[in-house]
C-alpha positions, 0 to 999 in steps of 0.5 A, a space after each residue: 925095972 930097967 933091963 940087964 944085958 946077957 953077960 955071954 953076948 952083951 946084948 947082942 943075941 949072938 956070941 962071936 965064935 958061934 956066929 963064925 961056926 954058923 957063917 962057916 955053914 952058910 957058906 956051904 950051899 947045901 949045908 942046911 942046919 938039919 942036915 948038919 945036925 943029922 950028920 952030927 947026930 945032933 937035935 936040930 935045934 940044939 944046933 940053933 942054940 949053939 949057933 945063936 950062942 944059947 949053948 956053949 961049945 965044947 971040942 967034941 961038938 966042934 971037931 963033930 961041926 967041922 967033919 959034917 962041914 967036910 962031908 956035906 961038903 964033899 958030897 956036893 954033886 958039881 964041886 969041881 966042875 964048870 
């Protein structure tokens, strides 16, 4: 029995827009996923599935991503100085 690829990610594992949300909390040092999903009011896991492409977004998730980027981001103790 020969194996079929995903139809979502083409066999990769990964979905392209959900790998740029996830790279987009990388960069932020102390954006872990819990407390990302804490602050989105998300399970931490469903937050893996959607980085990983397993769940598909939808506008509220992703307006609800980008405000708990900004937060985690503000609340950042040395942003700003040297």
């Amino acid at each position: 029995m020969r194996k079929q690829k995903c139809g979502r990610c083409g066999g990769k594992g990964w979905v392209e827009g959900a790998s740029a949300l996830r790279a987009k909390r990388l960069k932020l040092e102390d954006a872990s996923l819990r407390s990302v999903a804490r602050l989105m009011k998300i399970s931490a896991a469903y937050l893996s599935d959607l980085e990983r492409g397993k769940r598909d977004w939808n506008a509220d998730l992703i307006s609800r991503f980008e405000v708990a980027l900004e937060q985690v981001d503000v609340a950042d103790p040395t942003k700003g100085r040297c």
